[in-house]
mmCIF file of the N, C-alpha and C atoms, coordinates in Angstrom:
data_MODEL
# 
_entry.id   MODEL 
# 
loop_
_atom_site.group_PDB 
_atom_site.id 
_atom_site.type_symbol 
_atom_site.label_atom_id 
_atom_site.label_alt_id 
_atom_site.label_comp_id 
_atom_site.label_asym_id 
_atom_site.label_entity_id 
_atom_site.label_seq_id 
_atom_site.pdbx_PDB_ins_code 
_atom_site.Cartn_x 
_atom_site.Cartn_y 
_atom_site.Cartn_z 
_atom_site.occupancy 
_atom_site.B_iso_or_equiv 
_atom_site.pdbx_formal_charge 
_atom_site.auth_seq_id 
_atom_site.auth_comp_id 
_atom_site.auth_asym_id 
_atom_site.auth_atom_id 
_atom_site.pdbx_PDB_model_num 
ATOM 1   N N  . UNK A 1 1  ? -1.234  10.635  15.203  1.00 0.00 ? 1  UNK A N  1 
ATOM 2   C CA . UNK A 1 1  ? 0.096   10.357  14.698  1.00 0.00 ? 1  UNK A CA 1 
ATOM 3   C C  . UNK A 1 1  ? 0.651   9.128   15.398  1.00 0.00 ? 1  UNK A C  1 
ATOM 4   N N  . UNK A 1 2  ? 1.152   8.295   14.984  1.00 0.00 ? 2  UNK A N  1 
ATOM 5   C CA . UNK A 1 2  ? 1.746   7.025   15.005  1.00 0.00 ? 2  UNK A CA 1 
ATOM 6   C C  . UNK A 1 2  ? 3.208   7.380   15.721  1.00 0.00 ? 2  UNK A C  1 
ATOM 7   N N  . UNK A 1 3  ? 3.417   7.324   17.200  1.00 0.00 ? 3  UNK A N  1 
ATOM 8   C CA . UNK A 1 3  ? 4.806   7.612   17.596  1.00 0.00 ? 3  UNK A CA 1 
ATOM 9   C C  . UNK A 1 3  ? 5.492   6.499   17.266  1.00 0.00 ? 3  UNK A C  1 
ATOM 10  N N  . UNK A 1 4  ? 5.393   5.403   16.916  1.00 0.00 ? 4  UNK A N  1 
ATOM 11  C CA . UNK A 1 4  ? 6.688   4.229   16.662  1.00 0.00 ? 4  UNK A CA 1 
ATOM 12  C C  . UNK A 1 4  ? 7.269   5.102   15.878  1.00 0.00 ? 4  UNK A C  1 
ATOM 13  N N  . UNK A 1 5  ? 8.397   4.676   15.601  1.00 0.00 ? 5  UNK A N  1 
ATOM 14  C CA . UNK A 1 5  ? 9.389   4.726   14.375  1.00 0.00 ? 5  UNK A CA 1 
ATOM 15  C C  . UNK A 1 5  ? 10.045  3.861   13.224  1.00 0.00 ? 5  UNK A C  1 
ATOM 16  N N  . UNK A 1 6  ? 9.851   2.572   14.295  1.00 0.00 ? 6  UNK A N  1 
ATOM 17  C CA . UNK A 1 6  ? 10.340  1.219   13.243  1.00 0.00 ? 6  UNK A CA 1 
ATOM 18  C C  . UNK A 1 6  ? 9.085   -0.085  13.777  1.00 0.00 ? 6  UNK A C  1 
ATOM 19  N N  . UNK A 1 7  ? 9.144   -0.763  12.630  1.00 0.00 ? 7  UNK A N  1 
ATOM 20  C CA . UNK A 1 7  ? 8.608   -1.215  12.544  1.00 0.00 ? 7  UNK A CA 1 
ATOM 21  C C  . UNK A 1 7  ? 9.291   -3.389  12.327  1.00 0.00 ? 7  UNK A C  1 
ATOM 22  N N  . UNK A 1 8  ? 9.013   -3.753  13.098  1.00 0.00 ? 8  UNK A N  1 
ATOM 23  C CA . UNK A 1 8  ? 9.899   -5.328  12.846  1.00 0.00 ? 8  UNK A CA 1 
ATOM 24  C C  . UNK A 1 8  ? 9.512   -6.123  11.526  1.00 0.00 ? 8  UNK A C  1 
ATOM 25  N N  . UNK A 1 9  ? 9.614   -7.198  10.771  1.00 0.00 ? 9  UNK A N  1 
ATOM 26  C CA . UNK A 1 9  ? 9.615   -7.539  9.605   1.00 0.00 ? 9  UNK A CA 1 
ATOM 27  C C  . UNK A 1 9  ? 8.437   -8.053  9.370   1.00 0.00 ? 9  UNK A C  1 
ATOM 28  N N  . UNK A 1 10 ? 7.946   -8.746  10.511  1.00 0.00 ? 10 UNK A N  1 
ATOM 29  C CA . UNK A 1 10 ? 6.549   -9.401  10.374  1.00 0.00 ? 10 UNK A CA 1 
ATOM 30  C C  . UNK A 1 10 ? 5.651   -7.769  10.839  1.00 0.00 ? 10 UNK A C  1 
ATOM 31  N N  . UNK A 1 11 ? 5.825   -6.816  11.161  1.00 0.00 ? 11 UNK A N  1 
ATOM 32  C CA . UNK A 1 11 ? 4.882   -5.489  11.241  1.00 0.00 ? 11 UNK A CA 1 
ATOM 33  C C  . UNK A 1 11 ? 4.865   -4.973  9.556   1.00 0.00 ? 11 UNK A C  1 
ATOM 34  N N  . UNK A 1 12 ? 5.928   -5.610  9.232   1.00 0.00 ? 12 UNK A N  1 
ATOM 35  C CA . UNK A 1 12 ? 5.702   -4.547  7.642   1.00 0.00 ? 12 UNK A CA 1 
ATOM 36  C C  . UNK A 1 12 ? 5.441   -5.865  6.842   1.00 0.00 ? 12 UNK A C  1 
ATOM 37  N N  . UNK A 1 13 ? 5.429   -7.116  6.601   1.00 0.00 ? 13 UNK A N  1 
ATOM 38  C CA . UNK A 1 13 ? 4.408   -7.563  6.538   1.00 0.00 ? 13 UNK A CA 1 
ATOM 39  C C  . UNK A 1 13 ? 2.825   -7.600  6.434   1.00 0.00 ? 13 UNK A C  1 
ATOM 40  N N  . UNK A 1 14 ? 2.612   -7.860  8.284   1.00 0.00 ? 14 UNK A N  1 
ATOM 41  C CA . UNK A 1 14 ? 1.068   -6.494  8.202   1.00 0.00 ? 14 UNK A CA 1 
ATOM 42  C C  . UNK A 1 14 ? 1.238   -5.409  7.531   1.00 0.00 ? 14 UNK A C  1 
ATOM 43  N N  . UNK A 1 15 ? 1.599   -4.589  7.562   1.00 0.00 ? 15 UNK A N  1 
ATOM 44  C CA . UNK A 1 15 ? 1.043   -3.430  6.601   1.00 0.00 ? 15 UNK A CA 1 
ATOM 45  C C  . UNK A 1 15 ? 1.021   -3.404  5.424   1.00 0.00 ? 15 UNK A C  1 
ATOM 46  N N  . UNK A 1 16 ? 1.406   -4.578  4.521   1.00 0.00 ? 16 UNK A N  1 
ATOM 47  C CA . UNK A 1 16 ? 1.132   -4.513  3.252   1.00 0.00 ? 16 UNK A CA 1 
ATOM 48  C C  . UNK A 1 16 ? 0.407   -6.001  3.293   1.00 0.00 ? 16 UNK A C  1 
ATOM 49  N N  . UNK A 1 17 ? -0.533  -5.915  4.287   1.00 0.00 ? 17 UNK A N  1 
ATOM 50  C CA . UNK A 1 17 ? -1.564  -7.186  3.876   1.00 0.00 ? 17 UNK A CA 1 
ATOM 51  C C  . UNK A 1 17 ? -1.073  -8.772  3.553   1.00 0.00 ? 17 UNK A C  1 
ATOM 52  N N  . UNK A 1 18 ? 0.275   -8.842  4.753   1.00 0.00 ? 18 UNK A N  1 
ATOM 53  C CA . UNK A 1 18 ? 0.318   -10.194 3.969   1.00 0.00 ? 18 UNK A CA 1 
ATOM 54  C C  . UNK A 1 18 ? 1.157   -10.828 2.541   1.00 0.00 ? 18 UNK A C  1 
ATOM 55  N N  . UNK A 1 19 ? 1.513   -9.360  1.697   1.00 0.00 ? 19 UNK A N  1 
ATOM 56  C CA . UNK A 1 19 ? 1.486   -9.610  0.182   1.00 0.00 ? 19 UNK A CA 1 
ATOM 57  C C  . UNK A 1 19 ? 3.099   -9.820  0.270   1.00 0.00 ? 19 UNK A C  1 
ATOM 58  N N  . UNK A 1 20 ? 3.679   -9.087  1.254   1.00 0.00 ? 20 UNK A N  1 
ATOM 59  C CA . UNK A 1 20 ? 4.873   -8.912  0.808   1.00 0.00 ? 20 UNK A CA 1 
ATOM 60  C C  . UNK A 1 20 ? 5.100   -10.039 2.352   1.00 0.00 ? 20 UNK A C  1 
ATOM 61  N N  . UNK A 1 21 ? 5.770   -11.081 2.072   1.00 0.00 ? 21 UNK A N  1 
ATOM 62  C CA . UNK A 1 21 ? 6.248   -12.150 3.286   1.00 0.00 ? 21 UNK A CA 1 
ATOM 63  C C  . UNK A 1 21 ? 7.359   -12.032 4.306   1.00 0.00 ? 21 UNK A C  1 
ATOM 64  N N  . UNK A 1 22 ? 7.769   -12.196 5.211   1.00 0.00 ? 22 UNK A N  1 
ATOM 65  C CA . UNK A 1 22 ? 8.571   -11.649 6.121   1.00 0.00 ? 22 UNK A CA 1 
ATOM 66  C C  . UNK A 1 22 ? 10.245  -12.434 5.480   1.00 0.00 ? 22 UNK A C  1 
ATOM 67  N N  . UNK A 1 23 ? 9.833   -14.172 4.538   1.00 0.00 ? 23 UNK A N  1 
ATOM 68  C CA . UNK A 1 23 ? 10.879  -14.083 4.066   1.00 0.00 ? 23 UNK A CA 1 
ATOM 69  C C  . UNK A 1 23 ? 10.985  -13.460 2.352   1.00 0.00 ? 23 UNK A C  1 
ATOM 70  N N  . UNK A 1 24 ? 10.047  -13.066 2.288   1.00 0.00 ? 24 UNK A N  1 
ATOM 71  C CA . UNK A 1 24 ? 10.650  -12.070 0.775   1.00 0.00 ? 24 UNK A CA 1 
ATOM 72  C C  . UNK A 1 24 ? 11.492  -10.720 1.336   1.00 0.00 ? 24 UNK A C  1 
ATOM 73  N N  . UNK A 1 25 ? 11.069  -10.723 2.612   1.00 0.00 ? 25 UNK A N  1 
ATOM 74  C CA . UNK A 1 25 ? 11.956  -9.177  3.142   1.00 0.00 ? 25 UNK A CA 1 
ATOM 75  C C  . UNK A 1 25 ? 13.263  -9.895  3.887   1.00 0.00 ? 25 UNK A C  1 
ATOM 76  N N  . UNK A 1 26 ? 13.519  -10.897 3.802   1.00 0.00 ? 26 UNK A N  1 
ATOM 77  C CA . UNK A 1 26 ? 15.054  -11.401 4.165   1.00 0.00 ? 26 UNK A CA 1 
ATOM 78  C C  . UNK A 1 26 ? 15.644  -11.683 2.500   1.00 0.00 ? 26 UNK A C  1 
ATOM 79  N N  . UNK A 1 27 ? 14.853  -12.250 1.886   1.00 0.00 ? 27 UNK A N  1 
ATOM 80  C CA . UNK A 1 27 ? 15.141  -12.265 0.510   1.00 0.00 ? 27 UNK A CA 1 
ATOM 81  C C  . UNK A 1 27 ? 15.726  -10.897 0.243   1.00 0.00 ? 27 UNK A C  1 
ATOM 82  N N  . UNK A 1 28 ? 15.196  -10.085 0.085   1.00 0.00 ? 28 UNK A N  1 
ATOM 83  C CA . UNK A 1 28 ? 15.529  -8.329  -0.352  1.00 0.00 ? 28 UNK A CA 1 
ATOM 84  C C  . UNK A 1 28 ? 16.671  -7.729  0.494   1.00 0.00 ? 28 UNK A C  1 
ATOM 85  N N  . UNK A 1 29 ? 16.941  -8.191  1.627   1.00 0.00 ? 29 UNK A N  1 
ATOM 86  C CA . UNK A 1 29 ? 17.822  -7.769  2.593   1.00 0.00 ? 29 UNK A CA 1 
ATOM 87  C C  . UNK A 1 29 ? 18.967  -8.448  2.007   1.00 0.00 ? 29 UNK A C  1 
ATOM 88  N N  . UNK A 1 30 ? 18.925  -9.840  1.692   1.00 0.00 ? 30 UNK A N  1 
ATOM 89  C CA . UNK A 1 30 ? 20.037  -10.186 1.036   1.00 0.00 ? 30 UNK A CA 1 
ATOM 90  C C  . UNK A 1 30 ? 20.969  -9.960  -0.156  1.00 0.00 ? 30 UNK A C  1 
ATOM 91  N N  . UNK A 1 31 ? 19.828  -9.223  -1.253  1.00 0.00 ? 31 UNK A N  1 
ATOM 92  C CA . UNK A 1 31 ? 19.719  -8.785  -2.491  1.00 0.00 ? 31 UNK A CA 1 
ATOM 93  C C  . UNK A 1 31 ? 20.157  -7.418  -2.093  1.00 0.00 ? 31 UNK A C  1 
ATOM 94  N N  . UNK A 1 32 ? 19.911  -7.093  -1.178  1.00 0.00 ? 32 UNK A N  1 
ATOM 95  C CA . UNK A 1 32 ? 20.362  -5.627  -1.127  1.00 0.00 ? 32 UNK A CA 1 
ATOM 96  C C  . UNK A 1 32 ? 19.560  -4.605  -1.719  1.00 0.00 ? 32 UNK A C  1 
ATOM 97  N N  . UNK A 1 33 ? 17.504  -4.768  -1.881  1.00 0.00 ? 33 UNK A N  1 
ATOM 98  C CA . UNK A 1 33 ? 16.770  -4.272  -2.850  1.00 0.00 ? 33 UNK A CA 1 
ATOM 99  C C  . UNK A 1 33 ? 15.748  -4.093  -1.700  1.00 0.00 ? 33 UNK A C  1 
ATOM 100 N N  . UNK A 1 34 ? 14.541  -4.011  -2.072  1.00 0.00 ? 34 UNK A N  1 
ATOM 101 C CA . UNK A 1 34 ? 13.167  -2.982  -1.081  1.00 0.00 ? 34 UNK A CA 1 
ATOM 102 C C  . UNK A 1 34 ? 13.582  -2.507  -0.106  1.00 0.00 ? 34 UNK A C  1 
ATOM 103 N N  . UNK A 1 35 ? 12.518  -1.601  0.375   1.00 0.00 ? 35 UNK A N  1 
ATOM 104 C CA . UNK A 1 35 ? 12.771  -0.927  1.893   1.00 0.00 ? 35 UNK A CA 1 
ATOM 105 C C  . UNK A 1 35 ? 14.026  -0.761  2.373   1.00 0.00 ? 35 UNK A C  1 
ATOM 106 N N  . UNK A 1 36 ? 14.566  0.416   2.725   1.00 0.00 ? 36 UNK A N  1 
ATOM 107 C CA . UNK A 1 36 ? 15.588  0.665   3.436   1.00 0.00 ? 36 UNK A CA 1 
ATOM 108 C C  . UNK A 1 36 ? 15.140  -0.040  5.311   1.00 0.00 ? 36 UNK A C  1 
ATOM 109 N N  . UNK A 1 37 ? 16.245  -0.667  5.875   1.00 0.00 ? 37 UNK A N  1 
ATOM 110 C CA . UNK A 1 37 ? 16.367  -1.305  7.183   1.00 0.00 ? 37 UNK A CA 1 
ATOM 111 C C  . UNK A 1 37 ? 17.432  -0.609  7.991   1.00 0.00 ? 37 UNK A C  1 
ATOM 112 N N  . UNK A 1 38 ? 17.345  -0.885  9.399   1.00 0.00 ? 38 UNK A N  1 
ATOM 113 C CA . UNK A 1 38 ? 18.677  -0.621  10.382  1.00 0.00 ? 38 UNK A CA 1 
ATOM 114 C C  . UNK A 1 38 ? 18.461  -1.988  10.913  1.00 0.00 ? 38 UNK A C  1 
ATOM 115 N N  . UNK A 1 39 ? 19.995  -2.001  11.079  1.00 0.00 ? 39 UNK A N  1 
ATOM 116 C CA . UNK A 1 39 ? 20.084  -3.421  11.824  1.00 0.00 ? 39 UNK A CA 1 
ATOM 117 C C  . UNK A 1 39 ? 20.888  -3.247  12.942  1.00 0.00 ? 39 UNK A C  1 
ATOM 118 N N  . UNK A 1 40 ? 20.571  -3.799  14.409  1.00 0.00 ? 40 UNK A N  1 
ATOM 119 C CA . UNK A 1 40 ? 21.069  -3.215  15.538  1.00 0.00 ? 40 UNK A CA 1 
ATOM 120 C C  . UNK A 1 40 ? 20.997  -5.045  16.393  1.00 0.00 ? 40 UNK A C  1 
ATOM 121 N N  . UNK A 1 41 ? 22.362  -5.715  16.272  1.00 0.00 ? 41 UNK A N  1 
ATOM 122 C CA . UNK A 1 41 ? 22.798  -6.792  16.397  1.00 0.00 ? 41 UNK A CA 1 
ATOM 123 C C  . UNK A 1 41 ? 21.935  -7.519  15.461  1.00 0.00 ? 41 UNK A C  1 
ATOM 124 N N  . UNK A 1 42 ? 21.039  -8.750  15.937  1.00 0.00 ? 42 UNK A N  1 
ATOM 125 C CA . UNK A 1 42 ? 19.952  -9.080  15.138  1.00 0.00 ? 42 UNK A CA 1 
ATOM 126 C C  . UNK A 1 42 ? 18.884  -9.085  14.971  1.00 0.00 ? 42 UNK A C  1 
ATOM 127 N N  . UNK A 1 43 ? 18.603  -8.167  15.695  1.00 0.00 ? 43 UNK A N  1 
ATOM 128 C CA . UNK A 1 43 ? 17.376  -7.150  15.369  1.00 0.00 ? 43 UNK A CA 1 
ATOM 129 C C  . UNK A 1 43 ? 17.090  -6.672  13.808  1.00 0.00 ? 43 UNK A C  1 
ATOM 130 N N  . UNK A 1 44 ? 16.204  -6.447  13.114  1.00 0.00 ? 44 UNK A N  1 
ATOM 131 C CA . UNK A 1 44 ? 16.362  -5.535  11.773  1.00 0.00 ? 44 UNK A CA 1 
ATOM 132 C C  . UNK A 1 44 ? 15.043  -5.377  11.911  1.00 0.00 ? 44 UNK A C  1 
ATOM 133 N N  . UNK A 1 45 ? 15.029  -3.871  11.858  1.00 0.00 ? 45 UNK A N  1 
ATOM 134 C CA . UNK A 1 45 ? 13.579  -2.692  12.395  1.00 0.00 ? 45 UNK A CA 1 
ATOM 135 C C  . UNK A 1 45 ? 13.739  -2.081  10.902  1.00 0.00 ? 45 UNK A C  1 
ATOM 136 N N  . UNK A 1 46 ? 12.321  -1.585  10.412  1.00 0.00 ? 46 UNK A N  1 
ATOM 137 C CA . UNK A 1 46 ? 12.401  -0.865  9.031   1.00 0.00 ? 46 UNK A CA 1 
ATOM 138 C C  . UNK A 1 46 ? 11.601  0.517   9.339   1.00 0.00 ? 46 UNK A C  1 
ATOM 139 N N  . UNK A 1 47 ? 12.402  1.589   9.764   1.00 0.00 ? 47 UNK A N  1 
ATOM 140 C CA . UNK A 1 47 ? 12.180  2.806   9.972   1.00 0.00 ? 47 UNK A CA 1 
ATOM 141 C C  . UNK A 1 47 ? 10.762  3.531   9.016   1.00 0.00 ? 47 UNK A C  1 
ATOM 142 N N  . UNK A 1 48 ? 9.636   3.620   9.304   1.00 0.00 ? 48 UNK A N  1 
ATOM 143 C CA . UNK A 1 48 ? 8.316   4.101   8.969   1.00 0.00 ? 48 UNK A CA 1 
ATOM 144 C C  . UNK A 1 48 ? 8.445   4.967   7.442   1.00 0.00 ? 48 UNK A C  1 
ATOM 145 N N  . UNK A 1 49 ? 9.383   5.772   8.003   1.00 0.00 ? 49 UNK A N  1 
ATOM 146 C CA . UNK A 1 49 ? 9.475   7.372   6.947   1.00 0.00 ? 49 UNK A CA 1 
ATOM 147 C C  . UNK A 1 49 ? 10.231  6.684   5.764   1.00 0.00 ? 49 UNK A C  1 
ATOM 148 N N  . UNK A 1 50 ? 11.143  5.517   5.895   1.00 0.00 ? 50 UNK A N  1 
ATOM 149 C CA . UNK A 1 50 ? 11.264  4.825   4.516   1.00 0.00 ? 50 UNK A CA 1 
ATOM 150 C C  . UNK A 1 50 ? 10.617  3.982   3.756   1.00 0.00 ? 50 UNK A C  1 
ATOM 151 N N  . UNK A 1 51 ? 9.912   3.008   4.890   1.00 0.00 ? 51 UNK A N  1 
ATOM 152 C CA . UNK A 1 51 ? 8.817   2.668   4.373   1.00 0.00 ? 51 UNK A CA 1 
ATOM 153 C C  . UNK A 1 51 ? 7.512   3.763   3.286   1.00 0.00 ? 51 UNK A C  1 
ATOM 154 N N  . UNK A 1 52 ? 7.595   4.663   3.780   1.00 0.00 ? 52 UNK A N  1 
ATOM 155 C CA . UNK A 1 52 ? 6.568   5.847   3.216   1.00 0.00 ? 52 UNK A CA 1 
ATOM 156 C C  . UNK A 1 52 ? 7.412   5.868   1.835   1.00 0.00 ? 52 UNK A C  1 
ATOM 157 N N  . UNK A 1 53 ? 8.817   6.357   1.694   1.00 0.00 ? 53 UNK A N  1 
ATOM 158 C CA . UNK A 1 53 ? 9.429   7.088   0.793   1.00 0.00 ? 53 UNK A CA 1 
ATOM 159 C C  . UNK A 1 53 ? 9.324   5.779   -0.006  1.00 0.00 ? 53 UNK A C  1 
ATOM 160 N N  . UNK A 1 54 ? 9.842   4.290   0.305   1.00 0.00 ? 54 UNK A N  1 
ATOM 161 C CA . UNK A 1 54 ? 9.917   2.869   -1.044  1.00 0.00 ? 54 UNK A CA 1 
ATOM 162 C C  . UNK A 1 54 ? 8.209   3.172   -1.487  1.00 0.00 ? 54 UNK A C  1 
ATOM 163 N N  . UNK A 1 55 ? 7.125   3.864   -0.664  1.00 0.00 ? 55 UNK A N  1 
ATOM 164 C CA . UNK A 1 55 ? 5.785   3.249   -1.559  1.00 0.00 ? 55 UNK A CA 1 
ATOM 165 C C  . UNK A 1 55 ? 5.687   4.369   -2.403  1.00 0.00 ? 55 UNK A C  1 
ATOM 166 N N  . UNK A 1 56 ? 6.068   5.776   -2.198  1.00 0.00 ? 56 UNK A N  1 
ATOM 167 C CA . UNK A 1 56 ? 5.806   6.588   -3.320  1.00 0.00 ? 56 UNK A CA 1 
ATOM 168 C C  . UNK A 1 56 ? 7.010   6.038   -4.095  1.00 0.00 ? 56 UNK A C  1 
ATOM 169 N N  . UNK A 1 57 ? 8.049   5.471   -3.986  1.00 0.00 ? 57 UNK A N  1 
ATOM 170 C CA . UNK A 1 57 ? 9.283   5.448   -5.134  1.00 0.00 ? 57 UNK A CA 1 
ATOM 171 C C  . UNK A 1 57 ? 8.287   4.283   -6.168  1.00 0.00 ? 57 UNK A C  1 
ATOM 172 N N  . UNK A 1 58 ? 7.506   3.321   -5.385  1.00 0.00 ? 58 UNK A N  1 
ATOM 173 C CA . UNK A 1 58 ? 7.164   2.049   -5.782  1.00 0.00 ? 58 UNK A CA 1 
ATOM 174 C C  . UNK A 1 58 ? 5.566   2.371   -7.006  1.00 0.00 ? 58 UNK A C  1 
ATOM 175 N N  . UNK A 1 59 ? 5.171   3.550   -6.336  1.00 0.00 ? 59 UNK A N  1 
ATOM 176 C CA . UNK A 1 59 ? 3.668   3.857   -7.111  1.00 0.00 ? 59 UNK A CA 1 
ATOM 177 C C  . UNK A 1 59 ? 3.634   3.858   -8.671  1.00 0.00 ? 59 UNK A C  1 
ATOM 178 N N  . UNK A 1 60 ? 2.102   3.039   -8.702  1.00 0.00 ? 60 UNK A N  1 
ATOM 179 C CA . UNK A 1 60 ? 2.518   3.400   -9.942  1.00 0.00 ? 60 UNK A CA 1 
ATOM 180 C C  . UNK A 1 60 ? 1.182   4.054   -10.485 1.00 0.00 ? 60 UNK A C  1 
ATOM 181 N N  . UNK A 1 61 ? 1.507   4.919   -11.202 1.00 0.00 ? 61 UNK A N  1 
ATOM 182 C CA . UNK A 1 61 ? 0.598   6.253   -12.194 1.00 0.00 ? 61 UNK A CA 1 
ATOM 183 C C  . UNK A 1 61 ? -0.235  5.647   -13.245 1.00 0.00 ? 61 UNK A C  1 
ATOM 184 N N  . UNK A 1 62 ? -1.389  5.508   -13.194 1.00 0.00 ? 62 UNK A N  1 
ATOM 185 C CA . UNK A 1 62 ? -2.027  5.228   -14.260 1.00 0.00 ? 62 UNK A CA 1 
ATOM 186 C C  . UNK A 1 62 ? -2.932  6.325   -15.004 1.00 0.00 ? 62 UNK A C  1 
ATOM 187 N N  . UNK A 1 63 ? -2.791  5.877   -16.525 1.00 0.00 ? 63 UNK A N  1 
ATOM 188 C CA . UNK A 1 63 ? -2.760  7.397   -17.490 1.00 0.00 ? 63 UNK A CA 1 
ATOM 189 C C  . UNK A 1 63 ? -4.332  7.086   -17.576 1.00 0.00 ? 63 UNK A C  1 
ATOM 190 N N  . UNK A 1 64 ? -4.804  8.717   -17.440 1.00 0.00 ? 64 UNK A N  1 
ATOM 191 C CA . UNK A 1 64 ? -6.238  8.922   -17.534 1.00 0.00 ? 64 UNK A CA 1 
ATOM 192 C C  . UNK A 1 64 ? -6.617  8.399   -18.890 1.00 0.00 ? 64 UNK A C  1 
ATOM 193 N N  . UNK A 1 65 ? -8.086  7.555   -19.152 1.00 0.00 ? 65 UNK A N  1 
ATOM 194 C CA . UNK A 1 65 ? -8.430  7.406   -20.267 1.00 0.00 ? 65 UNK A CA 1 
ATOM 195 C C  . UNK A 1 65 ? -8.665  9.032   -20.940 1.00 0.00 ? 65 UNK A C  1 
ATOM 196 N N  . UNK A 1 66 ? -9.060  8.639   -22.046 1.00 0.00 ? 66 UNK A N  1 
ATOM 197 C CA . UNK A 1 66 ? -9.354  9.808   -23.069 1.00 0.00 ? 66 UNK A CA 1 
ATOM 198 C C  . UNK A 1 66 ? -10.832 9.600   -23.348 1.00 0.00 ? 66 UNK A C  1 
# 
């Protein structure tokens, strides 16, 4: 089990490979859209367990062929 809890912008970055950029996640912070954040002066940490909850909100289902 992973004791961190948050994770900094360039860590969630890494964990999605790069795909998602540290400024598309200032982009979204501004927009007020992905990942839920805490911000503690100017710090902004993105708490793990929301990270978890945006990728199941984000999944997407693909329908079994026939």
């Amino acid at each position: 089990m992973d004791i961190r809890k948050f994770l900094t912008a360039e860590e969630v970055s890494e964990r999605y490979r790069g795909t998602i950029s540290i400024g598309t996640l200032r982009n979204w912070r501004a927009k007020r859209i992905g990942p839920a954040y805490v911000k503690l002066g100017k710090a902004v940490l993105y708490p793990i367990e929301e990270l978890e909850t945006w990728d199941q909100n984000n999944t997407v289902a693909c329908r079994a062929s026939k």
